[in-house]
Every structure is written in C-alpha cells, then in structure tokens.
KEVEXLO-22719 format. One record per residue: x, y negated, z negated of N, C-alpha, C in turn; residue in one letter. Coordinates in steps of 0.05 Angstrom, whole numbers, padded with zeros to 5 digits, always signed. Layout:
N
XYZXYZXYZa;...
//
This chain:
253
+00205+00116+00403+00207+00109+00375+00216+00080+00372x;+00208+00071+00346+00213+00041+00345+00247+00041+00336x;+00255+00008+00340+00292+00012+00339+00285+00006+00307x;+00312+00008+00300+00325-00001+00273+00319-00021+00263x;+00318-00044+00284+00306-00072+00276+00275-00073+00271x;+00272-00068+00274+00235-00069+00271+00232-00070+00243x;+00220-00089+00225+00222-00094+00194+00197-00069+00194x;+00185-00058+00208+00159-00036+00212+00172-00006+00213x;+00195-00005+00229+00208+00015+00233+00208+00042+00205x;+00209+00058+00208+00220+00085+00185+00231+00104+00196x;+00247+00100+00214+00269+00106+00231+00290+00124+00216x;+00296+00151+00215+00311+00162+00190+00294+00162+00166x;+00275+00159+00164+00264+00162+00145+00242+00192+00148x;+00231+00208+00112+00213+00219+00120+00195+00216+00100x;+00169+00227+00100+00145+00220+00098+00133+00251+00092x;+00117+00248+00062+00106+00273+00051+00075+00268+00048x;+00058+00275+00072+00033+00270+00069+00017+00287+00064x;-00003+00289+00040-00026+00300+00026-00042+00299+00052x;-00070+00319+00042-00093+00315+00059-00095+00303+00084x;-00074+00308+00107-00063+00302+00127-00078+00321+00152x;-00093+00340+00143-00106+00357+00170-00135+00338+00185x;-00144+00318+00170-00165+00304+00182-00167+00278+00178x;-00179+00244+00183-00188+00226+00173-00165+00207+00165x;-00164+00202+00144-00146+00177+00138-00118+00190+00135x;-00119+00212+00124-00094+00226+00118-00079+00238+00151x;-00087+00237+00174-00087+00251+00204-00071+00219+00211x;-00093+00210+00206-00083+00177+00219-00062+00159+00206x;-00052+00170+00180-00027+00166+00173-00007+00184+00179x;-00011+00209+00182+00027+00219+00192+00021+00201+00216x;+00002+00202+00238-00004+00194+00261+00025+00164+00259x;+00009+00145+00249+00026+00127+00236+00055+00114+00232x;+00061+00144+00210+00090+00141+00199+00102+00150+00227x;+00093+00165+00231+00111+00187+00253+00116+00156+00277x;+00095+00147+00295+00098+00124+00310+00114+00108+00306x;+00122+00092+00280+00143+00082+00260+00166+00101+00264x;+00163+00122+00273+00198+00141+00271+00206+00167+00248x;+00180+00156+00235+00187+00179+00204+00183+00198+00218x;+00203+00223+00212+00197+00252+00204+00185+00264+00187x;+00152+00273+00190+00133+00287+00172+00135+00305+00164x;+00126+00312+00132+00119+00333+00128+00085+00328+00118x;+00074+00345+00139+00039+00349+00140+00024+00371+00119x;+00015+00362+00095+00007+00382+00080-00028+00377+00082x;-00043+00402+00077-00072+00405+00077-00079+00435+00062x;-00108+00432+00064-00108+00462+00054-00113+00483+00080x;-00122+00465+00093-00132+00484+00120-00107+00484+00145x;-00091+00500+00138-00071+00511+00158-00074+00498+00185x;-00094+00511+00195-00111+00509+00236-00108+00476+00236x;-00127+00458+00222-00122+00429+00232-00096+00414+00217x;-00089+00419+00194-00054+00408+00199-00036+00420+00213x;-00034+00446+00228-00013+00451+00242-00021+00433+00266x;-00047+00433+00274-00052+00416+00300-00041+00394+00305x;-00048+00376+00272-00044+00345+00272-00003+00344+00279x;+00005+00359+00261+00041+00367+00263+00047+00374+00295x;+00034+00388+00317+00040+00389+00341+00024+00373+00345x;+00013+00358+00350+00016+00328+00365+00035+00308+00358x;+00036+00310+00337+00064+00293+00317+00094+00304+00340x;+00093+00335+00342+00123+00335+00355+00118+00329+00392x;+00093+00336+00402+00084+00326+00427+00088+00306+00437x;+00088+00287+00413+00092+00257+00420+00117+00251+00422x;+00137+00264+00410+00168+00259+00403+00172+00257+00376x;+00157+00268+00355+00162+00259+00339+00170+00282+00324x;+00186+00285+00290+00201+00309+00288+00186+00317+00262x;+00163+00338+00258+00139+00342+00240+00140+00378+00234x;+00131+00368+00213+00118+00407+00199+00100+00399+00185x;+00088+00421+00178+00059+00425+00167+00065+00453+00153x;+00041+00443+00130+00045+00470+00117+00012+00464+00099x;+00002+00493+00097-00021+00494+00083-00024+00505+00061x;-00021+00481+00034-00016+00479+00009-00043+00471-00008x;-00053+00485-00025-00069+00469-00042-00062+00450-00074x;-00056+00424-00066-00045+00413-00068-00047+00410-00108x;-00068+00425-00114-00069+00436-00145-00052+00461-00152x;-00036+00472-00140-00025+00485-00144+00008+00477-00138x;+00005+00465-00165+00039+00460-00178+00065+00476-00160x;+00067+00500-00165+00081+00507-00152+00095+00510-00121x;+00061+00519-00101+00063+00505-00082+00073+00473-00062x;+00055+00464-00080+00074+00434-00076+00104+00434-00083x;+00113+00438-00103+00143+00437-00107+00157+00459-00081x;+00148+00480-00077+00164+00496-00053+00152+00478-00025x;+00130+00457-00024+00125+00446+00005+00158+00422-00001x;+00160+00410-00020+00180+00395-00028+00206+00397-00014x;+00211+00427-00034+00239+00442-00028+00248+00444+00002x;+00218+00449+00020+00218+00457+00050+00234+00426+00058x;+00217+00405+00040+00221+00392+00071+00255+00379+00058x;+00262+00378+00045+00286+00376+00034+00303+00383+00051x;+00305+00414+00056+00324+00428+00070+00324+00433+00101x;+00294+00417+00104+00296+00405+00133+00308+00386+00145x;+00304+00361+00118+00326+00336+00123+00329+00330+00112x;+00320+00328+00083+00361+00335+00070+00340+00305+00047x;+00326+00293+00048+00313+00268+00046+00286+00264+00038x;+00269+00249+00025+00246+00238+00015+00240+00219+00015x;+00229+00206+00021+00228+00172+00028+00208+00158+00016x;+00178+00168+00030+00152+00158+00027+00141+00183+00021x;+00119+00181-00001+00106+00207-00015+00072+00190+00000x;+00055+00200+00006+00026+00196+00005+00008+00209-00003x;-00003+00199-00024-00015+00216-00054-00047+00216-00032x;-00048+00226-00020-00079+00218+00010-00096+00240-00009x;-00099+00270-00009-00111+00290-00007-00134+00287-00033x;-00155+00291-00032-00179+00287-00045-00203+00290-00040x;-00225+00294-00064-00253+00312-00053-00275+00298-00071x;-00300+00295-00066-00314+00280-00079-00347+00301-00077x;-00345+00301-00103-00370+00312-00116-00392+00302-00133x;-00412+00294-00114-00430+00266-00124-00452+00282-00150x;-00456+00266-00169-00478+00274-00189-00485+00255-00201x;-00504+00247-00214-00510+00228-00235-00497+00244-00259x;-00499+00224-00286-00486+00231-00310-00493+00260-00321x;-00528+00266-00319-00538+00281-00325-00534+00305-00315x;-00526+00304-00291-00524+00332-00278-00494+00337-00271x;-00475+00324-00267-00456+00325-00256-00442+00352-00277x;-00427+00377-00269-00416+00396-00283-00397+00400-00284x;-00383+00413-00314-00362+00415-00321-00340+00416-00296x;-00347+00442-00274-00330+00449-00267-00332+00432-00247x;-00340+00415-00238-00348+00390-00213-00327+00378-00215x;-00326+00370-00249-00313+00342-00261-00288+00349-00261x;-00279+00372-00276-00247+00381-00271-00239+00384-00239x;-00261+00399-00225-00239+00401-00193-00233+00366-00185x;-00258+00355-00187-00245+00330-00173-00222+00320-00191x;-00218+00316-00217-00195+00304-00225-00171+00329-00224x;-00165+00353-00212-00155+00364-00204-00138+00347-00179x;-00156+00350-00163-00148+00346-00137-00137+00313-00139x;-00161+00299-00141-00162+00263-00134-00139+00259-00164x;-00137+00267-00184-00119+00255-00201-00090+00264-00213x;-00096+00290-00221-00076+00307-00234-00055+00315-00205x;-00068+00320-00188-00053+00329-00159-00029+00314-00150x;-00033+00290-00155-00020+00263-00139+00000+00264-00163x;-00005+00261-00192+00019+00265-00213+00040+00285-00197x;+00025+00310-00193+00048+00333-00188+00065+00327-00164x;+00046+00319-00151+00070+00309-00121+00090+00283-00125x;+00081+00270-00149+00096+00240-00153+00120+00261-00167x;+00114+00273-00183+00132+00287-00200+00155+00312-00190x;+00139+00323-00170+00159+00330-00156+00183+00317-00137x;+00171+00294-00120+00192+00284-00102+00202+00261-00121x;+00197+00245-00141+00217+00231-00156+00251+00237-00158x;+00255+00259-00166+00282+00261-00175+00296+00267-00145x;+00285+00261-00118+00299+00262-00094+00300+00232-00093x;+00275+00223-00099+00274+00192-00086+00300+00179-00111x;+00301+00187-00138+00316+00172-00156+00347+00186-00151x;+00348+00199-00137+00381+00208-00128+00395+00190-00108x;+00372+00191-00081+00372+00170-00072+00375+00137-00066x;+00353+00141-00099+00361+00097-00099+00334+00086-00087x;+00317+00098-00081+00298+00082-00062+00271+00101-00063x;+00255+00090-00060+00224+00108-00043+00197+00092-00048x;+00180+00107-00034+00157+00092-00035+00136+00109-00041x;+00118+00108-00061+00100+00128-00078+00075+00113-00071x;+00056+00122-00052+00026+00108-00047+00003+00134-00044x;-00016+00115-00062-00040+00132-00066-00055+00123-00056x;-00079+00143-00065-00110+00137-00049-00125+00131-00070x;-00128+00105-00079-00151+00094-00096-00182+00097-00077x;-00198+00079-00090-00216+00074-00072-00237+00046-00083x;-00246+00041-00067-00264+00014-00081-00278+00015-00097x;-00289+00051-00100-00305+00046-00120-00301+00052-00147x;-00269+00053-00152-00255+00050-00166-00270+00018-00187x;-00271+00008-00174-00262-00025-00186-00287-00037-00192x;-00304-00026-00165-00335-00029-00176-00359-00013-00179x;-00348+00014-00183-00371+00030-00193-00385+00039-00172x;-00399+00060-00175-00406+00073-00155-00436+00094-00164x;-00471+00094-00165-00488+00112-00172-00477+00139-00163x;-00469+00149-00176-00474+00185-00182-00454+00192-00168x;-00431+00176-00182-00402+00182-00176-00379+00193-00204x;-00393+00192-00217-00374+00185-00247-00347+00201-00237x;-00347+00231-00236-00320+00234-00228-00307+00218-00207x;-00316+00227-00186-00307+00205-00166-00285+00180-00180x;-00297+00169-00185-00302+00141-00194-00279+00145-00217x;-00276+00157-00235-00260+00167-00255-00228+00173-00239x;-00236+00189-00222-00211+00196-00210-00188+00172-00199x;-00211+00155-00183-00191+00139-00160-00188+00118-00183x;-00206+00104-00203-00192+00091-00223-00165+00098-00241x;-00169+00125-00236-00141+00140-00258-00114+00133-00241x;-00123+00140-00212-00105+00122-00193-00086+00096-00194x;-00109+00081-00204-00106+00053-00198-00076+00053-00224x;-00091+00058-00257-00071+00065-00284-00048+00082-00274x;-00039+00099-00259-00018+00114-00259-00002+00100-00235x;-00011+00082-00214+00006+00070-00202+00022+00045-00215x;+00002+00037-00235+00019+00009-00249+00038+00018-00267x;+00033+00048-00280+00058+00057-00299+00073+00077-00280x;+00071+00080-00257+00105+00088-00251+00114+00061-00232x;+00098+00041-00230+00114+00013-00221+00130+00004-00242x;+00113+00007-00258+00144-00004-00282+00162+00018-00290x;+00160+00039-00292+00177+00069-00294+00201+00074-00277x;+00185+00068-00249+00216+00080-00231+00224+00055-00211x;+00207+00025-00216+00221+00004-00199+00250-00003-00209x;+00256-00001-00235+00288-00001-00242+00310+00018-00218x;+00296+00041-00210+00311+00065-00199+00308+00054-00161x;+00293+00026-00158+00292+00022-00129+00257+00036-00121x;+00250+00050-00138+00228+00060-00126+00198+00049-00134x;+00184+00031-00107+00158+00028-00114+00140+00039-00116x;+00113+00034-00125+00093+00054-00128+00063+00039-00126x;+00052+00044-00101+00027+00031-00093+00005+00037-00090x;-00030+00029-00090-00048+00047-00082-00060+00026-00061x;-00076+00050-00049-00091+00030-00019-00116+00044-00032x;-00145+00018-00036-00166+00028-00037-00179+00021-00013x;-00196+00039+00000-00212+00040+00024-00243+00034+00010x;-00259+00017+00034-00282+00021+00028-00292+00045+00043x;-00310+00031+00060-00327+00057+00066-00323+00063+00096x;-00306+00088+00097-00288+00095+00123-00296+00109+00139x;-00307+00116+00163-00312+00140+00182-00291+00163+00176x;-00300+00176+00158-00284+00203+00155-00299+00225+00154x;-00304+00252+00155-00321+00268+00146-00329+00265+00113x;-00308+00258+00097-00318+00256+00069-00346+00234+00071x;-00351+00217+00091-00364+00195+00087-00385+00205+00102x;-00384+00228+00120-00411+00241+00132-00424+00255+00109x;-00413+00263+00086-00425+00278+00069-00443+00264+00051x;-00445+00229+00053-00465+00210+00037-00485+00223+00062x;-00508+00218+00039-00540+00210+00060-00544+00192+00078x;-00548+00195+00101-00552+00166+00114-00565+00139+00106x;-00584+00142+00088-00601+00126+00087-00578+00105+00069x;-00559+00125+00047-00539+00112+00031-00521+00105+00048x;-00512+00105+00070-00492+00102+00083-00495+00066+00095x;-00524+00066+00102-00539+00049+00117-00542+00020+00099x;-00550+00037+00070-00541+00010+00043-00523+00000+00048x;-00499+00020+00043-00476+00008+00031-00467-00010+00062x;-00474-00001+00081-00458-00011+00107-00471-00050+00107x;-00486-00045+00092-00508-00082+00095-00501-00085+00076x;-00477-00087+00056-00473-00099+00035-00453-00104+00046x;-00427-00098+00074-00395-00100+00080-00403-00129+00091x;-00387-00157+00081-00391-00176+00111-00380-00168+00137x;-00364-00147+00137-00357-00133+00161-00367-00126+00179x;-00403-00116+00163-00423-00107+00180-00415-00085+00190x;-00400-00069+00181-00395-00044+00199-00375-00023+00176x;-00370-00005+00187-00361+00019+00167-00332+00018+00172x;-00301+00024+00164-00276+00023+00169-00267+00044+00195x;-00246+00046+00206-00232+00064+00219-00214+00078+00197x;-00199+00101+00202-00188+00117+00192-00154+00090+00192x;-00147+00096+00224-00130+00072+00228-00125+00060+00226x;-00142+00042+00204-00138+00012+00200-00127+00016+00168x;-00139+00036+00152-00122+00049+00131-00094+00055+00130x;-00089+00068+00153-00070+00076+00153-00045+00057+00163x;-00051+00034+00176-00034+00014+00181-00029+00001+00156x;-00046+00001+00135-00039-00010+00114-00024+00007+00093x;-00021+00038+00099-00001+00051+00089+00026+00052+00099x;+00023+00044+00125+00046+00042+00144+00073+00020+00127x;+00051-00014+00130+00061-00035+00123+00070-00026+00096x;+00059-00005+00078+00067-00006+00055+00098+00009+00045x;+00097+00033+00066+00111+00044+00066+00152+00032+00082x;+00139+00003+00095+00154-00004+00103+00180-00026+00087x;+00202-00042+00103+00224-00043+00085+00204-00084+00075x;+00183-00097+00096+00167-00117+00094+00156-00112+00064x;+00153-00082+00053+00139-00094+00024+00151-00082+00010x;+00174-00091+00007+00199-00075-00018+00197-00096-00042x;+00186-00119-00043+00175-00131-00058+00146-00126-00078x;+00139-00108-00065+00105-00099-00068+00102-00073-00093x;+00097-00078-00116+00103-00059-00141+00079-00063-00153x;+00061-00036-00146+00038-00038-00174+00014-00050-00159x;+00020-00050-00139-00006-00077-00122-00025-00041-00118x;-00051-00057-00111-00076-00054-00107-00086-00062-00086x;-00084-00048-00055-00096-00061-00036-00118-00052-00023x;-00142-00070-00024-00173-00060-00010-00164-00075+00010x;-00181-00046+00027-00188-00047+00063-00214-00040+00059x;-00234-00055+00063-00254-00047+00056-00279-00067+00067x;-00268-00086+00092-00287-00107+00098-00295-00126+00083x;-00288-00126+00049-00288-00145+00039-00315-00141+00022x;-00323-00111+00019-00340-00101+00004-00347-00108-00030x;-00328-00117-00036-00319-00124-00064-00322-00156-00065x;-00328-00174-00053-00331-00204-00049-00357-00208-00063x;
//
C-alpha cells in the first residue's frame, strides 16, 4: 500500500463504489483500493462483484461487496449502514453504476426512459443522499459521478441516455455549492468512448464512426478513467468543486 505521504494516497480512507462488478466501475475499486482505500463494491450481479472484492482482498487490500440494485432506496441506505459499521467512515462516494437504452425520439418508451433516469440519474441522488450526513459529520468527502461526453454534445438515438448523464453534469454543480461549505466536494468524470461491455452493445459499424472522429484514433481503457477518479478522489484536488472532466481522447475538440 502507498505511505501517508503520497499526495495520491487514500490510506484510511474508504470508498463506496456503484456498478463496480465490471469496466470502469472494476477498474476503479481496482484503483482506490491500490491508493489504500478500503472498498465497499456494490453491483447488481452478486458472482462478478464478489469476484472484483476478492481480488481487492488478494491483493492486500481490505474490500466487501454486496449485490444491490442501486434503484432501490432502501437497499442502498442498508449497503451504507454495512459499510459504516465496518469502518466506522465514508470518504469517497462513486456515483459509476448505469445503463443505456438507445432509441430515436420516435420510438424510444416510456418505460426505457424512466429505467435509465432511474438508474443513470435518480440512483446517484440516493447514494449522494445517503452517505452525505456521514461525510458532513465528518468535515470532508468526495462525491464523483459518471457523466459522459455525450452529455455536452449530443448523441443520435440517445435522448435518455443523453438526458441522464447531462442531469449529472446539473446535480454535481448544485451539491458543489451545497455541501463545499461542509468540506465536501462534488465532481463528474465524463468518458468518451471506453472499451466496456456497455460500448460492445453499439453496432460496430457505429463504433468504427465514432472511433475516426477521437484524435486519439483509438477507443479509451477502463483504467485510464479510473485514474482520473483516483486523482479526483485524492487530497491533489481538494481544490476541484463542480469541475467537469472529459477523458475522452479529445472527442469534443
């Protein structure tokens, strides 16, 4: 584990990660945990977050997992309570867990449009809302979401989608001004276009567009996300309130 000094370090610290059984959300406990945090690994699928949590303690590192659907209010508040009375602490929240249901305007359905702002919007409220009054007892914490790029510039036959990670972008700038009085920041990381399974679920042919529009020329790592949740989560951006950061090759230029 890294020492005390390391301005990277989260050493004594812990870490409540969403959508953590695969992809960007895997490669952030991965992450925090390397940094020293003690995880708590939430997903809906039991089998691959308990996995990701035993590699987490394999490595040395001190992790649980639990399989929560992260729309269900109550659940989340008892994954909360768990990790509370595990260590006592809340540090870094990661608003990760999210699902995308492509349609144009015309077809896209009721019930499409509510699960994704379920999950991608209303979800991340409940978890901000639950670990707040640990982080504001405290004095300190760090609240980071999962925007996304196409947040900022639109996206064909995304509207929820697109709706969601923008609602993101609005709810991180009003609890930056809400709870930075209390010590606590509140950030989003938008990704472009990442090797995750959510990103196997575009068409290739769309995958192949969007990849000749990155100057990157190439598609993201999970990891390279997640170093930017790392840095965020660290004591280097205690300055950092309300920011907006694309990893995304520069897709938006």
């Amino acid at each position: 584990m890294p020492s005390s000094a390391d301005p990277l370090s989260l050493h004594g610290r812990v870490a409540f990660v969403t959508g953590a059984g695969r992809g960007i959300g895997a490669a952030t406990a991965r992450a925090l945990a390397g940094a020293g945090a003690a995880v708590m690994a939430l997903d809906r699928e039991a089998p691959t977050v308990d996995a990701v949590a035993a590699e987490l303690r394999a490595a040395g590192a001190e992790a649980e997992s639990a399989a929560v659907d992260v729309t269900d209010d109550g659940a989340v508040r008892a994954a909360v309570e768990r990790t509370m009375a595990r260590w006592g602490r809340l540090d870094v929240l990661v608003n990760n867990a999210g699902i995308v249901r492509d349609a144009t305007l015309a077809k896209v359905s009721d019930a499409d449009w509510a699960l994704t702002l379920d999950v991608n919007l209303r979800a991340a409220m409940a978890c901000a809302r639950a670990v707040v009054p640990h982080m504001r007892a405290a004095g300190r914490g760090r609240i980071l979401s999962a925007s996304s790029v196409v947040a900022r510039s639109g996206n064909f036959g995304q509207s929820a989608y697109v709706a969601s990670k923008a609602g993101i972008i609005g709810l991180t700038r009003v609890w930056a001004r809400e709870l930075g009085p209390h010590g606590i920041t509140a950030n989003a990381v938008a990704p472009g276009f990442i090797d995750t399974p959510m990103l196997e679920s575009i068409p290739a042919v769309y995958r192949e567009q969007a990849v000749a529009r990155i100057p990157a020329g190439r598609t993201g790592r999970p990891e390279e996300v997640a170093a930017v949740y790392l840095f965020l989560a660290s004591d280097l951006a205690a300055f950092m309130n309300g920011a907006v950061v694309g990893v995304d090759g520069g897709q938006l230029l």
